[in-house]
Structure formats: structure tokens, C-alpha cells
C-alpha positions in Angstrom: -40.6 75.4 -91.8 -39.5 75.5 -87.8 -38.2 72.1 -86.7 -37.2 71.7 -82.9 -34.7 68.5 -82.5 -34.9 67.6 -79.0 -32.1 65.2 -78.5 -32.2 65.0 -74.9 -34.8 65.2 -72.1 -36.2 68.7 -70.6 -35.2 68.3 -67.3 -31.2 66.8 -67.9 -30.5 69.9 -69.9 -27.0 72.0 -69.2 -28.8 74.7 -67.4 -31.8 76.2 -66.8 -32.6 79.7 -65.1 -36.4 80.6 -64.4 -37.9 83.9 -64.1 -40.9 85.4 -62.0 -44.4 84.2 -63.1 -46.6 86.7 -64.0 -50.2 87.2 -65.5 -49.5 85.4 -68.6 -52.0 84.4 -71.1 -51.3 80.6 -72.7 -50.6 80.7 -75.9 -52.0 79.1 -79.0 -50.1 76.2 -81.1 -49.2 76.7 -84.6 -52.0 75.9 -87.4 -50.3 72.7 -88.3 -47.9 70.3 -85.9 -46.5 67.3 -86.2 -43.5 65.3 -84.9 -42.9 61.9 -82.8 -44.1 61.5 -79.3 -43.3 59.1 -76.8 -45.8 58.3 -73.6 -44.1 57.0 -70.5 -45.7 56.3 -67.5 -44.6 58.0 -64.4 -43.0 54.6 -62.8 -40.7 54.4 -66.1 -42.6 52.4 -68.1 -42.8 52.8 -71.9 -46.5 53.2 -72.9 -46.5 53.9 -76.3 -44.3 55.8 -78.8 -45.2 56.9 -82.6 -45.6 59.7 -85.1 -48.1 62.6 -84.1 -49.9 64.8 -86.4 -52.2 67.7 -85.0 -54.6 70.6 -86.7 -55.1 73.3 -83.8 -57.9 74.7 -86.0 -60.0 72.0 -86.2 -59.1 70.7 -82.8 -58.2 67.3 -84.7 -55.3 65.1 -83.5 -53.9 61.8 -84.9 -51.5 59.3 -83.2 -49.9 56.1 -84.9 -47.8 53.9 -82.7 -44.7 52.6 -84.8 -45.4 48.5 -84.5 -41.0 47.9 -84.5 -41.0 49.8 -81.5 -44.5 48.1 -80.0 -43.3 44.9 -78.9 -47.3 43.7 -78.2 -50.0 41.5 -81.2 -51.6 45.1 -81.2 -51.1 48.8 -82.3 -52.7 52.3 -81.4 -54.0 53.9 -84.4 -55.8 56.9 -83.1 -57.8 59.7 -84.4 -59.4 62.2 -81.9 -61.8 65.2 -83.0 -61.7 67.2 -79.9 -64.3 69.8 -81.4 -66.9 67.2 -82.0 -66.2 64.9 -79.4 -65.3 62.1 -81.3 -62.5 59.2 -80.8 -61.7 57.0 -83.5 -59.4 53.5 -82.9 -58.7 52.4 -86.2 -57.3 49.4 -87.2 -56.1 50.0 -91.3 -54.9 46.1 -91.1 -58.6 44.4 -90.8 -60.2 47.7 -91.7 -62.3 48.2 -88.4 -62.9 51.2 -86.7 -64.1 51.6 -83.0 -65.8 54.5 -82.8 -66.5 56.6 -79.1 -67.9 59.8 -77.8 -65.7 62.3 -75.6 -67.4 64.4 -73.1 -64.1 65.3 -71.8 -62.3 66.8 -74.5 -59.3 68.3 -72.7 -55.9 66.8 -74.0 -51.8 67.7 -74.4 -51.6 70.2 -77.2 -53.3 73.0 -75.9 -52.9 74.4 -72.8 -56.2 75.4 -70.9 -57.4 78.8 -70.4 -57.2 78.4 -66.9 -53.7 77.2 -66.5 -51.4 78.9 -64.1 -48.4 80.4 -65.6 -45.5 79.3 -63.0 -42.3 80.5 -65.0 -40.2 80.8 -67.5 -37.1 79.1 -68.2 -34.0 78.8 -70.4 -33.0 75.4 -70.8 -29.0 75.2 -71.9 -25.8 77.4 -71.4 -26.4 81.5 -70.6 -22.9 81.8 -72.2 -23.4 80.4 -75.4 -26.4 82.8 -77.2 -29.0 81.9 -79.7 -28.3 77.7 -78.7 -30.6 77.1 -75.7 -34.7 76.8 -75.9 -36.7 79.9 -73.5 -39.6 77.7 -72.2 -43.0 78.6 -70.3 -44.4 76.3 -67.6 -47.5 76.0 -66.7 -49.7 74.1 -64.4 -53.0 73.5 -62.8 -55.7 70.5 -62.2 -58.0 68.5 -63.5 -60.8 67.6 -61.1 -62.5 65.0 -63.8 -60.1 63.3 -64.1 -58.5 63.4 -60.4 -55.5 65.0 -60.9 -52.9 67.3 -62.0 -51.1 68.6 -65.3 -47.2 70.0 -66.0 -46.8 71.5 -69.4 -43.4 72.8 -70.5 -44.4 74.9 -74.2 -41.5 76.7 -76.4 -42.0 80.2 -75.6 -41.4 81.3 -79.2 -43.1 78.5 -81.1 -46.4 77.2 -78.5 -45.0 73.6 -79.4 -45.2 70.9 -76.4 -42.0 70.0 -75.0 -42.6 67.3 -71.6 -46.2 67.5 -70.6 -47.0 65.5 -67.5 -50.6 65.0 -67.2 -51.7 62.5 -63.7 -49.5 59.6 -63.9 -48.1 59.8 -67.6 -45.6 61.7 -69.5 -45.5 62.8 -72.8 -42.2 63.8 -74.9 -42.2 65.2 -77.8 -39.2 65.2 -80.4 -38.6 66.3 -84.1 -41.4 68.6 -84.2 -42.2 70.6 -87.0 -44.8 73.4 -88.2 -46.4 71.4 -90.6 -48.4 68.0 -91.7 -47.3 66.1 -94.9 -50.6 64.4 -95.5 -53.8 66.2 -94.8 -55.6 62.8 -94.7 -54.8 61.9 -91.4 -57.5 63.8 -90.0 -60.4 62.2 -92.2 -61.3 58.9 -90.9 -61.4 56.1 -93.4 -64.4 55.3 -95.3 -65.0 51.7 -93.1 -65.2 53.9 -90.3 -68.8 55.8 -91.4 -70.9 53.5 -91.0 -69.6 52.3 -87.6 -72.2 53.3 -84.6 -71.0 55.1 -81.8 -70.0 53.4 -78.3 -71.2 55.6 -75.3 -68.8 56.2 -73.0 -68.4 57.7 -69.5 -68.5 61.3 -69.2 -65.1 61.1 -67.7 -63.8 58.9 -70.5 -61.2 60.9 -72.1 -58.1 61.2 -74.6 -55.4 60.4 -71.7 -57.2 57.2 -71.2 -55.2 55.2 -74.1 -52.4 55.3 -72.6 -52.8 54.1 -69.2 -50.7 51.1 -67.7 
């Protein structure tokens, strides 16, 4: 098991040196990711915060907001299948389920093929080996949805650190290669009979979370 503790944010780090971009390739996450993630908006506001789980196989992702930390009558309980274009808002309390299409199935745990690799930086102290994180940035924009994405991915690893995507901000912290319960990426048995709501074309992952 690789865990990453991120006890601070990216960008206050002791030091960081960059090197030359080049024609990278971006890389792939691990099979199995989870961790806690916590949406900001770029203004400073909190958004949401809660326990992650991801499967880059089957392109499935699965985000619970922690309700101590939600200070609202409501909490996200979200379940995304990116492969088939399906988003699921689940509510275990009354046992409903909202049920969506995605046509835009981009999101934060992959980067895209067509990304631009801008550099590579070590984040921490040059004179202290082995303690700082070597990190990959990468960049590029997103026409659908009218604007731009920063990811920041362990160079070692492929595991998100700060990905900035438009207006919002997603940290990452405690990650770890693996999921503890499978389960999270089947949708509950209320949800199956639930019809689909058609959505805009546009409509897309990064849509929860806006202000």
C-alpha cells in the first residue's frame, strides 16, 4: 500500500524547482484510489469536502460529502460511471436516487490525452533527499465547458495532488492505492428502477460543485 499525507497545500510548500517541459505522455492512475478531497471555489469558498473512492479501470468514481463538515439540510452522495455516461445522486437516508446521463464525461482523475505537459517540479527542500514529492504539471482547455484546467499529478504514483479545473479547486489528501469496500461503485438496488433525467450535452461531473 502507497499512502501520500499531504499536510499542507501544493503551492505553500518549502521549495519548489521546475524543469523544462518536454514531450511527455500523461500518465495513467493506479487501478484502485481513494483518499479525502476537498472542493474550494476559486474566491475561497468551501464547496464541498468528503471521502473519495475511484476505479481507473472501469472509469467509476464515488464521492461522499462528510455531513459534520456540511453545515447545509443536504449532503452529496455521488456516484459517476464515466464509461457509460451515467451520474448517480443518491440519497442512502430516504433511499432515492436521481439518476442523469453525461455526454461530457471528462473529470479530475485522469488527465486528458491532449494535455500539455508544462513541467516538472520538486516540491520541498533540495537538501534534504528522499522527503519532498517530484510533481508533473499539466495543462490545457476545455472548450465545453468554457474554460481551462491545472493538474499537479505525483510523478511516481499518477495520484492528483491540486487540480484546478474553471473556477474550482480540488485538493486531495491521505490518498492511498487502494478501495476498502468494492461496493461503492454499484449503485443501490432503489436506484434501478429509477428513469433516467436527460441532461444538456454540456452537463457534466464539475457541475456539482459549483457556487
Amino acid at each position: 500500500m502507497n499512502t501520500v499525507k499531504l499536510l499542507c497545500v501544493v503551492f505553500s510548500c518549502l521549495c519548489a524547482v521546475a524543469w523544462a517541459s518536454s514531450n511527455r505522455q500523461p500518465c495513467h492512475s493506479p487501478p484502485l484510489t481513494s483518499g479525502t478531497m476537498k472542493v474550494v471555489s476559486t474566491g475561497g469558498h468551501d464547496l464541498a469536502s468528503g471521502e473519495f473512492s475511484y476505479d481507473s479501470k472501469a472509469n467509476k468514481f464515488r464521492f461522499v460529502e462528510d455531513t459534520a463538515h456540511a453545515n447545509k439540510t443536504s449532503h452529496m452522495d455521488v456516484l459517476v460511471h464515466f464509461e457509460e455516461g451515467v451520474l448517480y445522486e443518491i440519497d442512502s437516508k430516504n433511499e432515492s436516487c436521481k439518476k442523469e446521463t453525461l455526454q461530457f464525461r471528462k473529470h479530475l482523475m485522469e488527465i486528458p490525452p491532449d494535455a500539455t505537459h508544462e513541467s516538472e517540479i520538486y516540491m520541498g527542500s533540495p537538501s534534504i533527499t528522499e522527503q519532498g514529492l517530484r510533481v508533473r504539471v499539466w495543462n490545457g482547455k476545455l472548450p465545453e465547458l468554457h474554460g481551462e484546467y491545472l493538474f499537479l499529478f505525483l510523478t511516481t504514483l499518477c495520484q492528483p495532488l491540486p487540480v484546478a479545473v474553471s473556477e474550482i479547486k480540488f485538493n486531495f489528501f491521505g490518498v492511498e492505492t487502494e478501495v476498502d469496500d468494492p461496493q461503492v461503485f454499484v449503485p443501490p438496488a432503489y436506484c434501478e428502477a429509477v428513469a433516467f433525467e436527460e441532461a444538456p450535452d454540456d452537463h457534466s461531473f464539475f457541475d456539482l460543485f459549483h457556487d
